[in-house]
C-alpha positions as CSV (number, residue, x, y, z in Angstrom):
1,X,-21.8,52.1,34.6
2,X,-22.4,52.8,38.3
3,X,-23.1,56.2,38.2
4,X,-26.6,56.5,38.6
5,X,-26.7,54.1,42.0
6,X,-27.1,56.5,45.1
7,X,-26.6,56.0,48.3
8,X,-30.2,54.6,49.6
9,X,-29.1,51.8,46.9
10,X,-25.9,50.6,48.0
11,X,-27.3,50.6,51.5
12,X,-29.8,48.1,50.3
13,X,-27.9,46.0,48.4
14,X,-25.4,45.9,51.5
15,X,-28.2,44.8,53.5
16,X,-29.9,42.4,51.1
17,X,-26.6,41.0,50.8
18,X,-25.9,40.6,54.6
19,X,-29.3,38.8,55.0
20,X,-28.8,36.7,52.2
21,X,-24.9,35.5,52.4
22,X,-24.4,35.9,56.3
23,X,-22.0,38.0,58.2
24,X,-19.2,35.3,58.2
25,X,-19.5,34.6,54.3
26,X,-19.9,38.3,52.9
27,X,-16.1,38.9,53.3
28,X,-14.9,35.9,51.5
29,X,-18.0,36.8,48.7
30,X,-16.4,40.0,48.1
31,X,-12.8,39.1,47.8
32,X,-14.2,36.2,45.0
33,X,-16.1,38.6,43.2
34,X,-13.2,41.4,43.0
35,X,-10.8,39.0,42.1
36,X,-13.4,37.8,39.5
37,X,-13.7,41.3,37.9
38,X,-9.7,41.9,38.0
39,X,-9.2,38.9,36.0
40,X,-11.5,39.8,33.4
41,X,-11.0,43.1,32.9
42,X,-6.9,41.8,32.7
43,X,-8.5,39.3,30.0
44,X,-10.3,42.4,28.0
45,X,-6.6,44.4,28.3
46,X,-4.6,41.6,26.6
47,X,-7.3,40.9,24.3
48,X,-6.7,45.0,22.9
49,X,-3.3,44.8,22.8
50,X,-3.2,41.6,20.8
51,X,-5.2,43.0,18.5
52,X,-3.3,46.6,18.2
53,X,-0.3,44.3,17.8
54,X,-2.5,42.2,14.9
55,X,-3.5,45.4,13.6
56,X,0.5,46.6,13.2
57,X,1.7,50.0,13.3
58,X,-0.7,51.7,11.1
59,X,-3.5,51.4,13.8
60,X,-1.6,52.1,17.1
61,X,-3.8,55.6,17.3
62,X,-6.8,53.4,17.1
63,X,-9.2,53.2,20.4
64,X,-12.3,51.1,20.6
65,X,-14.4,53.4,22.1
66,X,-14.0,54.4,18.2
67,X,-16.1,51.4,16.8
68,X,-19.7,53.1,19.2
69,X,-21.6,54.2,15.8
70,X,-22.2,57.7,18.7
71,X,-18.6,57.9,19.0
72,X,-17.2,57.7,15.3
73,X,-19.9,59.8,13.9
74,X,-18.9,62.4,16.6
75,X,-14.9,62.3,15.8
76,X,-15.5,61.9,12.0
77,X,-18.0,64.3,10.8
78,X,-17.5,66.9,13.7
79,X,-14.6,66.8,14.6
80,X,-15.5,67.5,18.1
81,X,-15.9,71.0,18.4
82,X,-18.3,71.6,15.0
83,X,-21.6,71.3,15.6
84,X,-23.1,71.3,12.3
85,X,-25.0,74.4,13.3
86,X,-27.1,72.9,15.9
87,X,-26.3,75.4,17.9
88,X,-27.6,78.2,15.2
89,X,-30.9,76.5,15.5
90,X,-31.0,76.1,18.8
91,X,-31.1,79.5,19.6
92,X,-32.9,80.6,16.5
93,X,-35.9,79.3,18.6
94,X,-37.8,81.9,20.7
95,X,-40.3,79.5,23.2
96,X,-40.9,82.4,25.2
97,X,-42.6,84.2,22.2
98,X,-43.8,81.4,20.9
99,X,-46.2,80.0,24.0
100,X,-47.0,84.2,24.2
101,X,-48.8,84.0,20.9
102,X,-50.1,81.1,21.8
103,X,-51.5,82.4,25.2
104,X,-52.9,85.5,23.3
105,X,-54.8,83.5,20.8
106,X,-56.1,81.2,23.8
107,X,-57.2,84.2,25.7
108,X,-58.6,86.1,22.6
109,X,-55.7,89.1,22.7
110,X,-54.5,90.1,19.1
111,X,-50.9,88.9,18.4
112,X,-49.7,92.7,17.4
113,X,-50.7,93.9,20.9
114,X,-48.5,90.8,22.7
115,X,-45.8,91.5,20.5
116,X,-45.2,95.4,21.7
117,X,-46.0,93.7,25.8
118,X,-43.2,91.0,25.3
119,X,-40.9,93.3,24.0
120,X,-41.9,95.5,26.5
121,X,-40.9,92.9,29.2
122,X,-38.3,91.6,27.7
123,X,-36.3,94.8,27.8
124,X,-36.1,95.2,23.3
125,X,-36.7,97.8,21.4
126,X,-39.2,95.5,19.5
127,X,-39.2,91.8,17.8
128,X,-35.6,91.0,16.0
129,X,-35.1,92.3,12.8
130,X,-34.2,89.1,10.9
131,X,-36.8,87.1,12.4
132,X,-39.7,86.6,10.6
133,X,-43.0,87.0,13.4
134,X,-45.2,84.3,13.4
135,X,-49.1,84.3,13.9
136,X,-51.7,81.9,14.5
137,X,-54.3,83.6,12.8
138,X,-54.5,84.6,8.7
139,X,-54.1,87.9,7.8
140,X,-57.4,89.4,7.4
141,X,-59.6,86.7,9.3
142,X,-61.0,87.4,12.6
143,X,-59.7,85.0,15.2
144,X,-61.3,81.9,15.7
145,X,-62.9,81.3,19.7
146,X,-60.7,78.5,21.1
147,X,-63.0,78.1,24.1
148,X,-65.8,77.1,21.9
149,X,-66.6,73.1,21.0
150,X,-66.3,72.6,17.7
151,X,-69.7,71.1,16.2
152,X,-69.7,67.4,15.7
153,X,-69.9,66.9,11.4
154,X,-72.4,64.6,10.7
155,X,-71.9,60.8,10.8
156,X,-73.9,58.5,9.1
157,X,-75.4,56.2,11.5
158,X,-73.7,53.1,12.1
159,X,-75.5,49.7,11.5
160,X,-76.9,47.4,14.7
161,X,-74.0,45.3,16.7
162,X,-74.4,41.7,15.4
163,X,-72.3,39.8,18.1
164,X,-72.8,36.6,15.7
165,X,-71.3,38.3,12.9
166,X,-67.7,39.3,15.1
């Protein structure tokens, strides 16, 4: 819960607190408030076990961390080591040779020339056998100029504003 409060924080909220409560109170603040937390977290701990104990034998394995929808999805389906192939997919994904083609067809370059240069630099004999290459441009087609603004397609013009008519 606290993990994400450094140490520029604490010093802060030990100084805030200072100012506000006073030097002389601050002690006395604390112990309340930790004997505050102790006596609900001892209220949350009976209130599990008398429910286990509800429950009866056939649910003494259960946790309630179980009941997070995160949590049960995670021990159910995947029995936490599977991950349904993510990881397949995952690397199945080549950014590097994806943002290249997209680089080359930015700059002009023909895909085929960036695919021999990547490999090149990336120490293979040449793109994967298995994977199917991708291109931005059709087969046959000249490729398009990035750099260039499209031209605008003709709008019909719009009518006069009427401000009595909004």
């Amino acid at each position: 819960m606290f993990n994400d409060i450094g140490a520029l924080e604490l010093l802060t909220l030990g100084v805030l607190a200072v100012l506000v409560f006073g030097p002389d109170k601050l002690p006395k603040l604390i112990q309340d408030v930790t004997r505050t937390i102790r006596k609900i977290r001892e209220f949350s701990d009976s209130a599990k076990e008398d429910i286990r104990s509800e429950l009866g034998p056939q649910f003494k394995d259960f946790e309630f961390e179980d009941l997070n929808p995160k949590t049960f999805v995670r021990k159910q389906l995947m029995d936490g080591n599977d991950d349904l192939g993510l990881k397949e997919i995952r690397e199945s994904f080549d950014l590097r040779k994806d943002l290249a083609d997209v680089t080359d067809a930015v700059n002009g370059r023909t895909p085929a020339a960036s695919d021999t240069a990547n490999s090149a630099a990336n120490g293979s004999a040449g793109a994967s056998a298995g994977a199917p290459s991708t291109s931005l441009t059709k087969t046959g087609d000249t490729a398009p100029d990035l750099l260039k603004k499209a031209p605008a397609p003709d709008r019909p013009e719009r009518p006069p504003f009427d401000s009595d008519a909004t």
